[in-house]
VEXTIMI-677843 format. One record per residue: y, z, x of N, C-alpha, C, O in turn; residue in one letter; residue number from 1. Coordinates in nm, 3 decimals, m for minus. Each point is the difference from the previous one (the first is absolute). Layout:
{n.Y=Y, n.Z=Z, n.X=X, ca.Y=Y, ca.Z=Z, ca.X=X, c.Y=Y, c.Z=Z, c.X=X, o.Y=Y, o.Z=Z, o.X=X, residuo=A, num=NUM}
...
% end
This chain:
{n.Y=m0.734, n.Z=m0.530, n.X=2.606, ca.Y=0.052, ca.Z=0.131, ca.X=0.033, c.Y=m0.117, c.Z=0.085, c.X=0.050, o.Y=m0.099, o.Z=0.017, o.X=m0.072, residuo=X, num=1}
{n.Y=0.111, n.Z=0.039, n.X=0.201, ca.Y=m0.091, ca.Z=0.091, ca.X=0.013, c.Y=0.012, c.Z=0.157, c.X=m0.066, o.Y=0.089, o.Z=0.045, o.X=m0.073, residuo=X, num=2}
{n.Y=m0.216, n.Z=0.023, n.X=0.126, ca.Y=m0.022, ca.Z=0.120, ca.X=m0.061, c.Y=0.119, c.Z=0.109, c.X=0.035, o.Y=0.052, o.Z=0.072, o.X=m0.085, residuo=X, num=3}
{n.Y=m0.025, n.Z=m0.073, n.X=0.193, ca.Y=0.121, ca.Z=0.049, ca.X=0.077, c.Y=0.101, c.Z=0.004, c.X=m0.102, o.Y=0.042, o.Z=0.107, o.X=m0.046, residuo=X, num=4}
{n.Y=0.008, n.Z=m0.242, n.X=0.003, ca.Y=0.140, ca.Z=m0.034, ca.X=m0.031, c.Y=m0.025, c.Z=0.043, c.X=m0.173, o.Y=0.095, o.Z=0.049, o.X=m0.061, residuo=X, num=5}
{n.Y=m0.237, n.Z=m0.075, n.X=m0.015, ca.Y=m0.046, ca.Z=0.044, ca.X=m0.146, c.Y=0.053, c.Z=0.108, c.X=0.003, o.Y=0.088, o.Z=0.024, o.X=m0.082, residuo=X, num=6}
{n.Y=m0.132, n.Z=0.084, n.X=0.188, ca.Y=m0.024, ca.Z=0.182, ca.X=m0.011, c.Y=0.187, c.Z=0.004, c.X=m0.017, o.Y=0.069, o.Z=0.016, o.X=m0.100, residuo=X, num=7}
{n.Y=m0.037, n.Z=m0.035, n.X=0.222, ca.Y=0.178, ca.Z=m0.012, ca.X=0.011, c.Y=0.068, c.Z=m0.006, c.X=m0.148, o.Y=0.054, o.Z=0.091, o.X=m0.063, residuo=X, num=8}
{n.Y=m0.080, n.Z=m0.261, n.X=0.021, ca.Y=0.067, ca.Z=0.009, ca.X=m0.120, c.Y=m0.063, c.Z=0.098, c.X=m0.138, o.Y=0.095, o.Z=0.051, o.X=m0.058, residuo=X, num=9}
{n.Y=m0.198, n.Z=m0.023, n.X=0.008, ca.Y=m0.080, ca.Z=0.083, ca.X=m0.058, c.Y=0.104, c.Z=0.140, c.X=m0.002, o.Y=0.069, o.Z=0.046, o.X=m0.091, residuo=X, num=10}
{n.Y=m0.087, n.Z=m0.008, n.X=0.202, ca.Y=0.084, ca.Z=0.147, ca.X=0.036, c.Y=0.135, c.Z=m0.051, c.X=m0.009, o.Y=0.080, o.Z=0.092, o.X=0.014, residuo=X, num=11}
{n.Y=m0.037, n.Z=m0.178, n.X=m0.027, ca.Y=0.130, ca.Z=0.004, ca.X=0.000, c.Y=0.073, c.Z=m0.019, c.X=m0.161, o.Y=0.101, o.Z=0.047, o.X=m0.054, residuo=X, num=12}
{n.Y=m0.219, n.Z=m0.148, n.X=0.007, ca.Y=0.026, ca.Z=0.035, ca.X=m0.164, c.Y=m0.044, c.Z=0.142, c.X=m0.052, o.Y=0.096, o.Z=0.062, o.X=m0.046, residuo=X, num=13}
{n.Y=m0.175, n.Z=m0.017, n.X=0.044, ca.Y=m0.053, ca.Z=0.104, ca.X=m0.055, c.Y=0.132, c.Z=0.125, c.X=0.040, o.Y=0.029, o.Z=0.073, o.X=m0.094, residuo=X, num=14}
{n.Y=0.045, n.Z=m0.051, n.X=0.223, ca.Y=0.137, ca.Z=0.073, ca.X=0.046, c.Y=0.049, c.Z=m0.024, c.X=m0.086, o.Y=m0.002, o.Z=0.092, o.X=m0.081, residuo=X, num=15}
{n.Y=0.054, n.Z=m0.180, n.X=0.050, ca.Y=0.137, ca.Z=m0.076, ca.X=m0.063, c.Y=m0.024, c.Z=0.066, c.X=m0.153, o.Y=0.079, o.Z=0.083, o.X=m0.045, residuo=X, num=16}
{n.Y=m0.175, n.Z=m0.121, n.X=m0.016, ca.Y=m0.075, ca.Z=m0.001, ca.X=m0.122, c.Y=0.009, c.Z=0.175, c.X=m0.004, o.Y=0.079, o.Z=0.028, o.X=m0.090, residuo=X, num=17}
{n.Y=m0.128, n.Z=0.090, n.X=0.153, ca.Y=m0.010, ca.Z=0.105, ca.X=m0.016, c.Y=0.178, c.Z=0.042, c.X=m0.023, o.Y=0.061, o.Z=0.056, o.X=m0.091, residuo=X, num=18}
{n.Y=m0.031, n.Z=m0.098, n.X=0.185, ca.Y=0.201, ca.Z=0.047, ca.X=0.022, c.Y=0.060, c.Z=m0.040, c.X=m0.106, o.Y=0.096, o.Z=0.060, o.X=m0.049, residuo=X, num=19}
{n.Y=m0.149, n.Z=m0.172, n.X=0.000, ca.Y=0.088, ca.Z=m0.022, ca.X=m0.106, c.Y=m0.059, c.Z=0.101, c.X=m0.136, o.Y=0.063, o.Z=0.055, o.X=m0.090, residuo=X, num=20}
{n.Y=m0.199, n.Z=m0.058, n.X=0.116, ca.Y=0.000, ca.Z=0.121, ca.X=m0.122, c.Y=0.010, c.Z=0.127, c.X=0.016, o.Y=0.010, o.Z=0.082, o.X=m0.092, residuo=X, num=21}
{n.Y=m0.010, n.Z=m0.053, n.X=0.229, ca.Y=0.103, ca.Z=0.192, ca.X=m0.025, c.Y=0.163, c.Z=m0.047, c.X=m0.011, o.Y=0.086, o.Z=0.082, o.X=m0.033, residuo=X, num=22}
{n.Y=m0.065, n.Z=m0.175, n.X=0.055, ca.Y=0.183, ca.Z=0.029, ca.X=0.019, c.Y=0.009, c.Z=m0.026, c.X=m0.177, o.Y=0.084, o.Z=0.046, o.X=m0.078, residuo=X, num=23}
{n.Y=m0.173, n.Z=m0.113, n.X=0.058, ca.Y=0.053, ca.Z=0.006, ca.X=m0.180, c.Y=m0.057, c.Z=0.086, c.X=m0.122, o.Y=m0.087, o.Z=m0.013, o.X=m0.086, residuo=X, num=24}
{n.Y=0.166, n.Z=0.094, n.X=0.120, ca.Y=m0.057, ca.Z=0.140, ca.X=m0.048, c.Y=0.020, c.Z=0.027, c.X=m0.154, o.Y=0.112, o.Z=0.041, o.X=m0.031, residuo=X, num=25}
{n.Y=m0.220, n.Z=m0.061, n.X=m0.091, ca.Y=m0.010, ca.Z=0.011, ca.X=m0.127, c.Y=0.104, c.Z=0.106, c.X=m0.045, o.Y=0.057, o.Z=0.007, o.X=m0.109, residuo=X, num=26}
{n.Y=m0.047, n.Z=0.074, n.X=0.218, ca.Y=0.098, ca.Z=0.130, ca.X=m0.077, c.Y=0.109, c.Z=m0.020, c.X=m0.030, o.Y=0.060, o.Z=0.072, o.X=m0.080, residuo=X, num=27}
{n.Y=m0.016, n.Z=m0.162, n.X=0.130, ca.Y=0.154, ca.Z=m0.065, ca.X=0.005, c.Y=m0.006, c.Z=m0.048, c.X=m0.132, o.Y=0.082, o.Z=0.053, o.X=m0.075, residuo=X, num=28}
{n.Y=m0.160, n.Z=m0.142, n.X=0.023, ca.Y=0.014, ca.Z=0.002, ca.X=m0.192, c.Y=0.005, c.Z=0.086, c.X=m0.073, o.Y=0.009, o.Z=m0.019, o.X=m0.122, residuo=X, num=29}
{n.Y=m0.012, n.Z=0.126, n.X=0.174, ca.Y=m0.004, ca.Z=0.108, ca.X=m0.127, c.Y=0.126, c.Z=0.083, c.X=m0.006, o.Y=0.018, o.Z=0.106, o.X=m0.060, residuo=X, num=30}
{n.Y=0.055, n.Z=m0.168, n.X=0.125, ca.Y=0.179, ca.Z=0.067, ca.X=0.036, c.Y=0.069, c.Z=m0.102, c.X=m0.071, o.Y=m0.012, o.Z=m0.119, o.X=0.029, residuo=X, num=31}
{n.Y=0.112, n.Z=0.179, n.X=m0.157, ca.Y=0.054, ca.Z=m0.143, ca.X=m0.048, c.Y=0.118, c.Z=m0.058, c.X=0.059, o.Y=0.021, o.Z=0.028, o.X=0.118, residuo=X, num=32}
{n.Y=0.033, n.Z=m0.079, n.X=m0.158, ca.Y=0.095, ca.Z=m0.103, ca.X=0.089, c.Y=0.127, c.Z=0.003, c.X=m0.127, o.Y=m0.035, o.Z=0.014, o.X=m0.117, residuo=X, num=33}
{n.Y=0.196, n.Z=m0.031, n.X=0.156, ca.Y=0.061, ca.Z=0.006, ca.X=m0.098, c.Y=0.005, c.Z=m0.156, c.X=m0.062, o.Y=m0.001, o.Z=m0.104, o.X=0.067, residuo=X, num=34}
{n.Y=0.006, n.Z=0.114, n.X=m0.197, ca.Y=m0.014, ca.Z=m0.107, ca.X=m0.132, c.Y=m0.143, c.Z=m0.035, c.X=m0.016, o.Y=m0.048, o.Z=m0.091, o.X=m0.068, residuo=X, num=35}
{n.Y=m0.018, n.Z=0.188, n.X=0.153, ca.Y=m0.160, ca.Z=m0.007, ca.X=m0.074, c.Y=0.005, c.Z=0.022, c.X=m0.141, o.Y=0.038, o.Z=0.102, o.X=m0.059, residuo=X, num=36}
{n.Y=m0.079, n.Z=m0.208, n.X=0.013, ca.Y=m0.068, ca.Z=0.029, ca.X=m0.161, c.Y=m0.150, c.Z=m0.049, c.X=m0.035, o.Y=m0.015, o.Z=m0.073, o.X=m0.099, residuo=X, num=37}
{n.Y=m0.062, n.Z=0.099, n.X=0.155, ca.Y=m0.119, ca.Z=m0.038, ca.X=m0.043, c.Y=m0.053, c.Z=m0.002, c.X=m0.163, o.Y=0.032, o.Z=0.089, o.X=m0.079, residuo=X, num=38}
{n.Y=m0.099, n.Z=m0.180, n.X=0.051, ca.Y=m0.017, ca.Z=m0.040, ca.X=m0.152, c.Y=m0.146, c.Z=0.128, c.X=m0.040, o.Y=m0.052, o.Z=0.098, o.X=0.052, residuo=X, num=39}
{n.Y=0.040, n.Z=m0.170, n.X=m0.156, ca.Y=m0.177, ca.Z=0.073, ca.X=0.013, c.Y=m0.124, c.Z=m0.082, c.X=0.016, o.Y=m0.003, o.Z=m0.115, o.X=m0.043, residuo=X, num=40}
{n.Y=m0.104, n.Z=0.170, n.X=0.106, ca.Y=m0.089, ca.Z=m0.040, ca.X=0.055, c.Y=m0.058, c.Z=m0.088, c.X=m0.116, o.Y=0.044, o.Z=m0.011, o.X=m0.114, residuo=X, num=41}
{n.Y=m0.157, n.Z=m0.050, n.X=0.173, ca.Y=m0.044, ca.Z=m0.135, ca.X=m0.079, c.Y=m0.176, c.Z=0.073, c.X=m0.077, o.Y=m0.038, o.Z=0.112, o.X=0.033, residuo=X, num=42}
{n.Y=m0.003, n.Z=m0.158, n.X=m0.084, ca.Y=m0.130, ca.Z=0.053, ca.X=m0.052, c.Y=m0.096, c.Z=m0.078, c.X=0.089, o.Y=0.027, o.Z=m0.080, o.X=0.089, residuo=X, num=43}
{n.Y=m0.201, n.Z=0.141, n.X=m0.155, ca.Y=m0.055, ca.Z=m0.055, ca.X=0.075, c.Y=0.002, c.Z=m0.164, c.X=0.001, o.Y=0.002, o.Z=m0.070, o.X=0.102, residuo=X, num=44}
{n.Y=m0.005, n.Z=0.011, n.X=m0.275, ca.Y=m0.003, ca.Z=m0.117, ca.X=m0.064, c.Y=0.104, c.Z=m0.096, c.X=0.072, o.Y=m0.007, o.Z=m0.122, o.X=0.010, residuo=X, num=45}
{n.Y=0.129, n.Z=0.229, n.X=0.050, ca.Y=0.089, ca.Z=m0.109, ca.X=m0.002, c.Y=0.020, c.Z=m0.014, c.X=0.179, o.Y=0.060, o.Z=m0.082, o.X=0.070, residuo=X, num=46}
{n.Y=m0.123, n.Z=0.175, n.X=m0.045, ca.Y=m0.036, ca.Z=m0.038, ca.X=0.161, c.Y=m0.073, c.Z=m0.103, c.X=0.006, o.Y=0.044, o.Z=m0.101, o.X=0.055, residuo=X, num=47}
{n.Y=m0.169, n.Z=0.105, n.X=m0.110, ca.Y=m0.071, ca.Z=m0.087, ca.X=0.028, c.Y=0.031, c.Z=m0.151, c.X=m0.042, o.Y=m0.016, o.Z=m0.103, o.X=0.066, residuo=X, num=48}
{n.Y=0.064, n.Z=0.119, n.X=m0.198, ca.Y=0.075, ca.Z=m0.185, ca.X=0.003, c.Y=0.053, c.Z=m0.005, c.X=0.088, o.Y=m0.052, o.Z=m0.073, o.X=0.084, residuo=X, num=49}
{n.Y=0.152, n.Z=0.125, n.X=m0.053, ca.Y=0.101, ca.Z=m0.020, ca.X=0.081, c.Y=m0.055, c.Z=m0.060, c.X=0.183, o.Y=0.034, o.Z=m0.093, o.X=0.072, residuo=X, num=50}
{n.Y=m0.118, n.Z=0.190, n.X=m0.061, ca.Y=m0.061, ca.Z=m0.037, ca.X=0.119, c.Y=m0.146, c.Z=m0.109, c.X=0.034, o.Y=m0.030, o.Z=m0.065, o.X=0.100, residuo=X, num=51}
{n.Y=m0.022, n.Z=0.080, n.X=m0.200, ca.Y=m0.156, ca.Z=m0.067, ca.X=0.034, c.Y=m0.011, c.Z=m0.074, c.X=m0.129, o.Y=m0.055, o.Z=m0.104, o.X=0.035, residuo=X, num=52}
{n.Y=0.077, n.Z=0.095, n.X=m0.187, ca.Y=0.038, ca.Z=m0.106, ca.X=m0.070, c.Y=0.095, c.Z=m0.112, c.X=0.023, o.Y=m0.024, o.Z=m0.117, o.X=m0.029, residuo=X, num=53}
{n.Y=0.143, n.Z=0.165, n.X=0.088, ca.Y=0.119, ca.Z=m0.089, ca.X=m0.028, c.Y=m0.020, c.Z=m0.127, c.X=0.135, o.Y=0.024, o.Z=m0.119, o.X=m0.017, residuo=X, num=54}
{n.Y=m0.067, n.Z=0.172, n.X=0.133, ca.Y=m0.042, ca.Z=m0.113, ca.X=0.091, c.Y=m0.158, c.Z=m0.049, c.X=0.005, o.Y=m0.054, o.Z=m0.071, o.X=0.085, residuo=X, num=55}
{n.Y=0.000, n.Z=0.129, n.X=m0.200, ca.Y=m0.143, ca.Z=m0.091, ca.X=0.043, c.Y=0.063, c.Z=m0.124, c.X=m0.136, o.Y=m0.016, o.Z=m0.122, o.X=0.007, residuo=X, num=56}
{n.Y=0.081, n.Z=0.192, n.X=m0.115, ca.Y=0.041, ca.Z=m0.123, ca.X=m0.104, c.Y=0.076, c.Z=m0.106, c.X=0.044, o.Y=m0.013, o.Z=m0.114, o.X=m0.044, residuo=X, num=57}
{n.Y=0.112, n.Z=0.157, n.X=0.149, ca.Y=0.083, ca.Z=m0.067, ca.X=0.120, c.Y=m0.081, c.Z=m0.118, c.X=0.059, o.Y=0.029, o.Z=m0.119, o.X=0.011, residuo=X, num=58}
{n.Y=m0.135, n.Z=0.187, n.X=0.022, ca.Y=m0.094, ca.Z=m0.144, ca.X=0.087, c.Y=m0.078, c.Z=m0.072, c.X=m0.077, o.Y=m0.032, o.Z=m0.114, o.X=0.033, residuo=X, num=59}
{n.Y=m0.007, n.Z=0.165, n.X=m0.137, ca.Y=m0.059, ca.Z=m0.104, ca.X=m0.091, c.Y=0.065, c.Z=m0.084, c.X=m0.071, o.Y=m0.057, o.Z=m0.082, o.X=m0.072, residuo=X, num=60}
{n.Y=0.198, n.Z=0.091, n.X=0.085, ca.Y=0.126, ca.Z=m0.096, ca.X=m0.101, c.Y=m0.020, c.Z=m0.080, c.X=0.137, o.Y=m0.037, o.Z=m0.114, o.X=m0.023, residuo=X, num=61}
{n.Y=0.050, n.Z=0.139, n.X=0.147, ca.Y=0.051, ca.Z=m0.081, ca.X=0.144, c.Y=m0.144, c.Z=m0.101, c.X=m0.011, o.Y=m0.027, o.Z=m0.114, o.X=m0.038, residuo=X, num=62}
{n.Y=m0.027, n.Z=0.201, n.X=0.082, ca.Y=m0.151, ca.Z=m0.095, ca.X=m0.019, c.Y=m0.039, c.Z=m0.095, c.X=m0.119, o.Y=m0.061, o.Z=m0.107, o.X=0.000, residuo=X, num=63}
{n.Y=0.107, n.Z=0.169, n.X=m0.082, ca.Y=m0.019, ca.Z=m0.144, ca.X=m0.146, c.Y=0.083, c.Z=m0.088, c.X=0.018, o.Y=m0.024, o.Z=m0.120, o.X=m0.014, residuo=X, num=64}
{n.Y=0.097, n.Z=0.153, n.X=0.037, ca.Y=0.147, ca.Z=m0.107, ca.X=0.051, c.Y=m0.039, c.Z=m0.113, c.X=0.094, o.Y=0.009, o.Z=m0.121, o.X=m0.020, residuo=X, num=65}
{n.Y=m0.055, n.Z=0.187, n.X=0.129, ca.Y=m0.037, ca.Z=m0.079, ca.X=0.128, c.Y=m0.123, c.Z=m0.125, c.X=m0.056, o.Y=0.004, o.Z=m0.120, o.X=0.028, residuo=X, num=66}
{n.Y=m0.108, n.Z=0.189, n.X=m0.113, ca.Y=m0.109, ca.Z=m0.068, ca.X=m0.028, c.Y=0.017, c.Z=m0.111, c.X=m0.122, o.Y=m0.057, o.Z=m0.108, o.X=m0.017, residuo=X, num=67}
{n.Y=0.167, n.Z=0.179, n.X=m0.068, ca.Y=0.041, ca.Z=m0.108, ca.X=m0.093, c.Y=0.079, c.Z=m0.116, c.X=0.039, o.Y=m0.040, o.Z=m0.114, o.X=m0.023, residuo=X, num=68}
{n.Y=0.158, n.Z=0.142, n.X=0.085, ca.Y=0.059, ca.Z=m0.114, ca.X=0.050, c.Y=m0.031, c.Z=m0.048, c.X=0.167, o.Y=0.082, o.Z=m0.045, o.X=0.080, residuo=X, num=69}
{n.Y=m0.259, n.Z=0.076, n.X=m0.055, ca.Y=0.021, ca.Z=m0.122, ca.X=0.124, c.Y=m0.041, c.Z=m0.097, c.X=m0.056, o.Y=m0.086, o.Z=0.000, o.X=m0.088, residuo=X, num=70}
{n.Y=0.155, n.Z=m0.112, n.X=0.144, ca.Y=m0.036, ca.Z=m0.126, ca.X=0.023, c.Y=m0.070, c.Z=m0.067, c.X=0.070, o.Y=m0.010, o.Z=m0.121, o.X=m0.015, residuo=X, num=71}
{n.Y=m0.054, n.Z=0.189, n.X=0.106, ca.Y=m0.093, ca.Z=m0.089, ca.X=0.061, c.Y=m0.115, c.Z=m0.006, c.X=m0.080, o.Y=m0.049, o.Z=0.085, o.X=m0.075, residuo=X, num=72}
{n.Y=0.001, n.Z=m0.237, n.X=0.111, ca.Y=m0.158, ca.Z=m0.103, ca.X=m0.069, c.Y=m0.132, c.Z=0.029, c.X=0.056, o.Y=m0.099, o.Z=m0.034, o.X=m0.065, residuo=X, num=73}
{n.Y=0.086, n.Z=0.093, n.X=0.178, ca.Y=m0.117, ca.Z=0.011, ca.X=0.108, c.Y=m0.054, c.Z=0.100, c.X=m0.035, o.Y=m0.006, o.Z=0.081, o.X=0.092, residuo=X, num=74}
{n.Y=m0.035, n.Z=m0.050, n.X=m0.176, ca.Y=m0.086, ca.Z=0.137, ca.X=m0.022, c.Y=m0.160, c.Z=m0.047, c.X=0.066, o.Y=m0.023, o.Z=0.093, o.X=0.077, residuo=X, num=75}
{n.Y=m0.064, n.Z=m0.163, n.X=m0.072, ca.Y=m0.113, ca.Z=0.010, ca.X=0.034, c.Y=m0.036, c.Z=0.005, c.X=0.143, o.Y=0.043, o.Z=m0.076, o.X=0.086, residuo=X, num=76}
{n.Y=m0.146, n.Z=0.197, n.X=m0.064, ca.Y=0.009, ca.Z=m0.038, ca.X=0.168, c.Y=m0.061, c.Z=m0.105, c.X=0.094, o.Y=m0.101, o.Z=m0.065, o.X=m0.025, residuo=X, num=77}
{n.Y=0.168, n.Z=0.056, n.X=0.126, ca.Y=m0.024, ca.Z=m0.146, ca.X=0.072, c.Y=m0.135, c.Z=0.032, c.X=0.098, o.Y=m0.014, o.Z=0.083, o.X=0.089, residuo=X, num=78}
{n.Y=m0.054, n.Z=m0.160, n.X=m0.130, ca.Y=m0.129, ca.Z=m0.061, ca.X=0.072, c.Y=m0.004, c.Z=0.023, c.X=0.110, o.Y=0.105, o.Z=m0.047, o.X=0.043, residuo=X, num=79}
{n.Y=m0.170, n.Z=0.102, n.X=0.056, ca.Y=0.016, ca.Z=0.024, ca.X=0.145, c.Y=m0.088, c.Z=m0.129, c.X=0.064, o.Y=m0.115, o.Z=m0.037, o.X=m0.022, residuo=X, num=80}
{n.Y=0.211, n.Z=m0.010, n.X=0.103, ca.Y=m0.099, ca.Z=m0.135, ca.X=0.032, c.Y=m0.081, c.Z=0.058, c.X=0.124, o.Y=0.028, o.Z=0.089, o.X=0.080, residuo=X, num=81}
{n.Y=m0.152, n.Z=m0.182, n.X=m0.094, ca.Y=m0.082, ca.Z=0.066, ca.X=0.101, c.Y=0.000, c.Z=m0.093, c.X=0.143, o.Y=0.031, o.Z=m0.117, o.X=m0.020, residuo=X, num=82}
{n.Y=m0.058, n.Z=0.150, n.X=0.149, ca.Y=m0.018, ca.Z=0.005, ca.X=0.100, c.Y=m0.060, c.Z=m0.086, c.X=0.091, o.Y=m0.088, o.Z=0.064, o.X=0.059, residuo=X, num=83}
{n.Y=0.093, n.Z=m0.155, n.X=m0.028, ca.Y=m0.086, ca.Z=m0.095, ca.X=0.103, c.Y=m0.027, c.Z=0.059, c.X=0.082, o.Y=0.058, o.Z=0.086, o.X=0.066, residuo=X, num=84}
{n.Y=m0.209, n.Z=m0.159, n.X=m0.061, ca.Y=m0.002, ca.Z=0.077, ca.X=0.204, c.Y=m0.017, c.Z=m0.112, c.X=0.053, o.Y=m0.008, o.Z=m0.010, o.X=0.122, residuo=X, num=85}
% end
């Protein structure tokens, strides 16, 4: 891709990207909607499990998982054979 066609698409994401954030305008959440019932807000404790505990514990169950049950035998690394000239 030339520089030409970089600048083009560049400006053309960055348009797109700006429009979509004035047309979605934060103010619009703060008008309720009928059968709004919002609950009550979460604490700090329970934000944070919720967000940055609950998926790093997420990947460490995935990842133990993965490491406990592979089966493959080849763990040592292979010898790089060397080169004739």
């Amino acid at each position: 891709m030339d520089k030409k066609n970089a600048l083009r698409a560049g400006a053309l994401a960055a348009g797109t990207t700006l429009m979509m954030l004035l047309m979605s305008s934060p103010a619009l959440a703060l008008t309720r909607d009928d059968g709004d019932d919002p609950g009550t807000g979460l604490s700090v404790i329970e934000t944070l499990g919720l967000f940055v505990i609950a998926p790093l514990a997420l990947f460490a169950v995935i990842a133990g998982l993965v490491m406990v049950l592979d089966r493959s035998t080849d763990r040592a690394p292979k010898a790089k054979a060397k080169a004739r000239a």
